[in-house]
N, C-alpha and C positions, 0 to 999 in steps of 0.2 A: 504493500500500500504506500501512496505518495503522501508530501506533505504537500499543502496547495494555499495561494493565494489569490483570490478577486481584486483585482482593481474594476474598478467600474467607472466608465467617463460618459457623459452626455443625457441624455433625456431620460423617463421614466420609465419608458419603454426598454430599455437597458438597464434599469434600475431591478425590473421586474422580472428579466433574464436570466439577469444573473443571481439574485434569490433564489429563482427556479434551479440553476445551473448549480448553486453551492448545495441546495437540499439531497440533491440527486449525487454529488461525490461525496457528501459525509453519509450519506445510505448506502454507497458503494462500500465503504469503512476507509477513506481516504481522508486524511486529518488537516484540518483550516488550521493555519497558523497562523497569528496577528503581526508577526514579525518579519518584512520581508528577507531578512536575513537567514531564518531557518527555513524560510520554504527549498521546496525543488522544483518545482513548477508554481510559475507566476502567471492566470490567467488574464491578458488586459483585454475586457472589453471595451470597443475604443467608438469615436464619434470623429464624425466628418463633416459635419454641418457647418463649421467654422474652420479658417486655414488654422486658426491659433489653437484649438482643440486638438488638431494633428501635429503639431509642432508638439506640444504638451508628451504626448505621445513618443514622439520620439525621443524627450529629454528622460523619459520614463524608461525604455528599453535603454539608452545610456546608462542610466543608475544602473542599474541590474549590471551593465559590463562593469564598471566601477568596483560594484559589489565583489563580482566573482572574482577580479585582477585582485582586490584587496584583501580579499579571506581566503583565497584559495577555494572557492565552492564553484559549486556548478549547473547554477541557477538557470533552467531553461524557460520560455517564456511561448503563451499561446496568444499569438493576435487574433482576438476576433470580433466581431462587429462591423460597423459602420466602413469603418477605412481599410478593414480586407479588400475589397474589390479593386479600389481603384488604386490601393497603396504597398496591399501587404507584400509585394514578390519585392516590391523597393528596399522594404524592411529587414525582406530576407537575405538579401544583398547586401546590403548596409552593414547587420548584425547576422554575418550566421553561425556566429557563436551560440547566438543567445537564442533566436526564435525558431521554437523546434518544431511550430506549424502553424501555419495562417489558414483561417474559417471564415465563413461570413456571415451572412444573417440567420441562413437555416440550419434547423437539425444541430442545435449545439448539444443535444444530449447524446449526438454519437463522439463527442469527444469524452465521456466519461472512462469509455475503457480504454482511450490511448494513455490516460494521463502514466501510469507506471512506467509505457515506454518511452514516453517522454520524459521523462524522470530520470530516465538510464542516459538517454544521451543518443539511443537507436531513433531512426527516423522512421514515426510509427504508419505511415500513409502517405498518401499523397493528400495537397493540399484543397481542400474543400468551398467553394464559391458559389456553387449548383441555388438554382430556383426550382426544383424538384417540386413535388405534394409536401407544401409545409406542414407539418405536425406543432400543435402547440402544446406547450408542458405547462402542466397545471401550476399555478400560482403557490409559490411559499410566503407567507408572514415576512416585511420587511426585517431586514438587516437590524437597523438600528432602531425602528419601534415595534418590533415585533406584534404589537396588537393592530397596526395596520398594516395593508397589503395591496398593492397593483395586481391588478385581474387583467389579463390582453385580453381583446373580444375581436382585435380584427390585429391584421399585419399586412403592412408595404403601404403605398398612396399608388392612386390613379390621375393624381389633380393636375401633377408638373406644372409646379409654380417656376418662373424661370429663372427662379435665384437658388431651389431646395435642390439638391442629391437625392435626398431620400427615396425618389422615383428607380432610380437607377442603380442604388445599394443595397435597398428593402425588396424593392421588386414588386407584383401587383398586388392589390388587396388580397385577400382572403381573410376568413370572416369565420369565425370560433361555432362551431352550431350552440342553439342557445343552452339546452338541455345539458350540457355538457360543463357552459360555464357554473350555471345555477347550481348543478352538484358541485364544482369546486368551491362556489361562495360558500355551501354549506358543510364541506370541509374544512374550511378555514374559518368558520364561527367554531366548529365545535373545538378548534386548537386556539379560542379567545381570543382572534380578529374581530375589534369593533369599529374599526372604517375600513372600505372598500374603495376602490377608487378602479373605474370600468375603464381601460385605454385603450386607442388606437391612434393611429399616425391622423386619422380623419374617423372621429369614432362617430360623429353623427352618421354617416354612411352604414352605418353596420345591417346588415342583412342576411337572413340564413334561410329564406326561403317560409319560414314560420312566422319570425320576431323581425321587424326593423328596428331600431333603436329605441324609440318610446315606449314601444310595448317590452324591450328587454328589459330595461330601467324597470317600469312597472313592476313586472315580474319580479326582479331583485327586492323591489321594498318591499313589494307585499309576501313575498316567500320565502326570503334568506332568514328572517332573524335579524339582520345585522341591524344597528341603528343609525348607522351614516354611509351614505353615499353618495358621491363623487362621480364626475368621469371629466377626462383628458382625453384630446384634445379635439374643440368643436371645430368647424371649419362654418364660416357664416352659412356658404350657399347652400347647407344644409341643415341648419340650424333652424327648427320648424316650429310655429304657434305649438302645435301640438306636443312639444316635446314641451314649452316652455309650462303648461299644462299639466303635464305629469311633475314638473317640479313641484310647482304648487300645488296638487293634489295630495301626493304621499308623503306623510311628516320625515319619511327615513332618508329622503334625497336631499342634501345638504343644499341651501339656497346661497349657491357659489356656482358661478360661470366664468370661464376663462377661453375668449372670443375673441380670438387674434384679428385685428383690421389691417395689420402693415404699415397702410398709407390711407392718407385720408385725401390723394388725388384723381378723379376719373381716370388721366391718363396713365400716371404711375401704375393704378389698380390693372387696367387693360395691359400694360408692358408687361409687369407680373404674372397673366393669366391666372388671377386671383376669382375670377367668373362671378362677381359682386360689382355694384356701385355704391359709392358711400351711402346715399341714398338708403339704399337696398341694405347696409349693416345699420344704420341706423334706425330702422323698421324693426331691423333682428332683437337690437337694444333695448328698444320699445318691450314688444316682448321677454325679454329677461326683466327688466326694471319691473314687468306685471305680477314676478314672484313676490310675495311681502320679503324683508329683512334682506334680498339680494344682494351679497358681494360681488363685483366684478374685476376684475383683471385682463386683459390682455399682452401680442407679442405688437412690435412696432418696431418697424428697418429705416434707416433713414438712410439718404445715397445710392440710394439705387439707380440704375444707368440711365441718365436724360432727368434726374428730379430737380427742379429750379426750383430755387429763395419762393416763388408761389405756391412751388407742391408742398414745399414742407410748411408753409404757413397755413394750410391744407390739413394738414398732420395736425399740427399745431390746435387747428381747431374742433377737430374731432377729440381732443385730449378734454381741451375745455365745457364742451360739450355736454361729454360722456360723465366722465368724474368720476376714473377709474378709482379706485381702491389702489389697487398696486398694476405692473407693467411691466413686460420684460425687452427690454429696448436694446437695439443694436445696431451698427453702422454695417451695411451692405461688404461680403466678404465671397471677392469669385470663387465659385466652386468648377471645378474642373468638368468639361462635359453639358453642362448647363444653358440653355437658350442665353441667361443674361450674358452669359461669356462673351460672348460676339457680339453684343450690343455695344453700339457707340454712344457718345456720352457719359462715360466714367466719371463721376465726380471725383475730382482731389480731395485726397483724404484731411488733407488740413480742412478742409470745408466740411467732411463727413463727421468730425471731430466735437466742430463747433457746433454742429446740429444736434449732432447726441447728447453734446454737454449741458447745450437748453433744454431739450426734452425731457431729461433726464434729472434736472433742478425744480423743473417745473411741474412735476407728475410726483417727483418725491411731496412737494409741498401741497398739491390737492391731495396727497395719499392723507397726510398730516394733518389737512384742515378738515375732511370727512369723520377724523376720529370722536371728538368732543361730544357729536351727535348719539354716542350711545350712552356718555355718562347716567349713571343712573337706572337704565335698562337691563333687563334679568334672562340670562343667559343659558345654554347647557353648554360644557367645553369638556374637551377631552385632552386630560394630563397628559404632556408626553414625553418630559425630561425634566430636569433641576434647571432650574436657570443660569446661565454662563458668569450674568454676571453679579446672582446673589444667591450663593450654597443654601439659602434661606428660602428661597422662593423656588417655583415651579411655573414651568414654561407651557402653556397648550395652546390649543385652537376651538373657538367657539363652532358652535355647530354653521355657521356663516363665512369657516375659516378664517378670522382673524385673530391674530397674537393678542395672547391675553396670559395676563403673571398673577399669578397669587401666591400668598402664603399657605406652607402645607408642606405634607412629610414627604418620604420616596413612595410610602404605600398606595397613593392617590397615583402614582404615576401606570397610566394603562387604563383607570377609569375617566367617566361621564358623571360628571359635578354639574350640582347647581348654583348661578352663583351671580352675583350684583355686582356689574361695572362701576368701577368706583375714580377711575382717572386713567389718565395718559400716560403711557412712560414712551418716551421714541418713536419709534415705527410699532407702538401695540397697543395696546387694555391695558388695566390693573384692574383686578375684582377683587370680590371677599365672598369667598364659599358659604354657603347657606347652610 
């Protein structure tokens, strides 16, 4: 038996992999090490969505030679994910000390019995990239809160937005049958997962020929058990009254939406092939704001090829608009392969810089001024750590997802407390348990 390590980089969807991917080698009887030092195989699941994520990447597999040169050991390493296809034989090249095989997005649980021989140092296979019959593996209880869990319900995208990868690393949709997830939700309530969170790369699309996506959700609140649920990531032009519906109908669907817009310019949105007009997200909006207590969040790209000082005033104003809660903002980054690639009109990045810097000042401080609004309002939230920055307190997320701290022991940590907003700290809540 090996001794193995997880790295994990990029979205949740790789979050949720490789949960799967560790349950499945410590039931093999292969032993997690926390220390990269003692392992033998170092698994990295790795992300290509941004050039800076793959660079990361590679400073990663550096460590490891470091490592080996400096102790004498013989730490071999698996690339898989995201940046196998378009990157890993570079890898192999680069380092073929270290990586003793590159995988991609499917079938990562046929690497469970190469791990011993990769461990030896013999090369156990040839290297795997294949869009095969994906097989999805059932959901394990997060890493670090173990009482919540990523459920996939679909894998790959069809959308080919012209700045994502993901079309061409993931590969096409395919879509969980529902029956199948529903039993894994309820295997992982009976191992004391109390939030779920449903994913796919475009999970409002989800379809199995029974369930679309509304009626899955449904089904989850009214038949799991669980008491909070989630799902990542909506894409607008799918994004339907109907689903917004089922939010508000079943108390167990958490009233949190996270509704990527990009750009808040017609023609931006058209370059993109994002198949929306601002228009047309702001309708969608409409509808999420119809949930009572709604959080919102979105993704938002600034510099994308051809976007003028008016597109992003554009942006700008869909911020103010909307009145996200929080945002995950970022400056346009070629990806290899991609329609935007060949697009002229490149913004200089001093210029992509200065736009992310506003956005990003500007969207922290509506995050800010939204807070105040719940003073005084009575909450449920679920403990999920001690707080970083007081051994005293306890860090969670209100059934709405937002940060919120209270005082209170480690025991609370993993339950659904009830409890009274009582102030601001930062970017969260302060309450007092009831």
């Amino acid at each position: 038996m090996a001794r193995f390590l997880i790295e994990n980089y990029g979205c949740q969807m790789n979050t949720a992999e490789a949960d799967s991917l560790r349950a499945l080698l410590s039931a093999s009887g292969h032993t997690e090490e926390a220390d990269p030092a003692r392992a033998e195989v170092v698994l990295i699941n790795t992300c290509s969505v941004r050039k800076t994520a793959e660079q990361r990447i590679v400073g990663r597999i550096g460590f490891y030679r470091g490592l080996n040169q400096q102790n004498g050991t013989s730490i071999r390493a698996v690339v898989m994910g995201c940046m196998s296809r378009p990157g890993g034989e570079a890898l192999r090249k680069q380092f073929p000390d270290i990586v003793g095989l590159v995988w991609g997005t499917y079938h990562k649980e046929r690497i469970v019995p190469l791990i011993e021989r990769i461990a030896s140092g013999a090369i156990p296979a040839e290297d795997y990239l294949g869009w095969d019959a994906f097989d999805f593996l059932d959901a394990a209880p997060d890493e670090t809160f173990p009482f919540k869990a990523f459920v996939p319900v679909a894998h790959g995208c069809d959308n080919y937005c012209a700045y994502c990868i993901v079309p061409y690393v993931r590969g096409p949709e395919v879509h969980r049958p529902s029956d199948e997830i529903l039993a894994n939700i309820s295997a992982l309530k009976e191992r004391g997962v109390m939030e779920i969170c449903l994913l796919g790369q475009n999970v409002n699309s989800y379809r199995d020929g029974r369930s679309g996506f509304p009626e899955l959700l449904a089904r989850a609140a009214t038949q799991s058990g669980i008491p909070r649920i989630t799902f990542l990531t909506s894409h607008p032009k799918d994004f339907s009254k109907e689903l917004a519906d089922v939010m508000k109908e079943y108390p167990a669907v958490m009233p949190f939406l996270h509704l990527p817009f990009q750009a808040g310019s017609a023609g931006v949105l058209a370059r993109m092939n994002r198949k929306y007009t601002p228009e047309q997200y702001m309708e969608k909006i409409a509808w999420g704001k119809s949930v009572p207590g709604i959080t919102l969040s979105t993704d938002i790209l600034v510099g994308f090829p051809g976007e003028t000082d008016d597109d992003f005033e554009a942006t700008m104003r869909i911020v103010e608009d909307v009145r996200f809660n929080d945002a995950y903002m970022y400056r346009y980054s070629t990806r290899p392969g991609t329609a935007a690639e060949k697009m002229e009109g490149h913004v200089p990045e001093k210029i992509k810089l200065a736009r992310l810097a506003r956005l990003i000042a500007r969207q922290k401080a509506i995050g800010r001024e939204l807070l105040p609004a719940h003073i005084g309002e009575s909450h449920t939230a679920l403990m999920e750590s001690v707080s970083r920055k007081n051994r005293h307190m306890l860090s969670g997320r209100t059934h709405s997802n937002l940060a919120v701290f209270v005082t209170g022991g480690k025991e609370l940590i993993g339950r659904i407390v009830e409890l009274k907003i009582t102030g601001v700290s930062g970017i969260g809540l302060t309450g007092e348990i009831k």
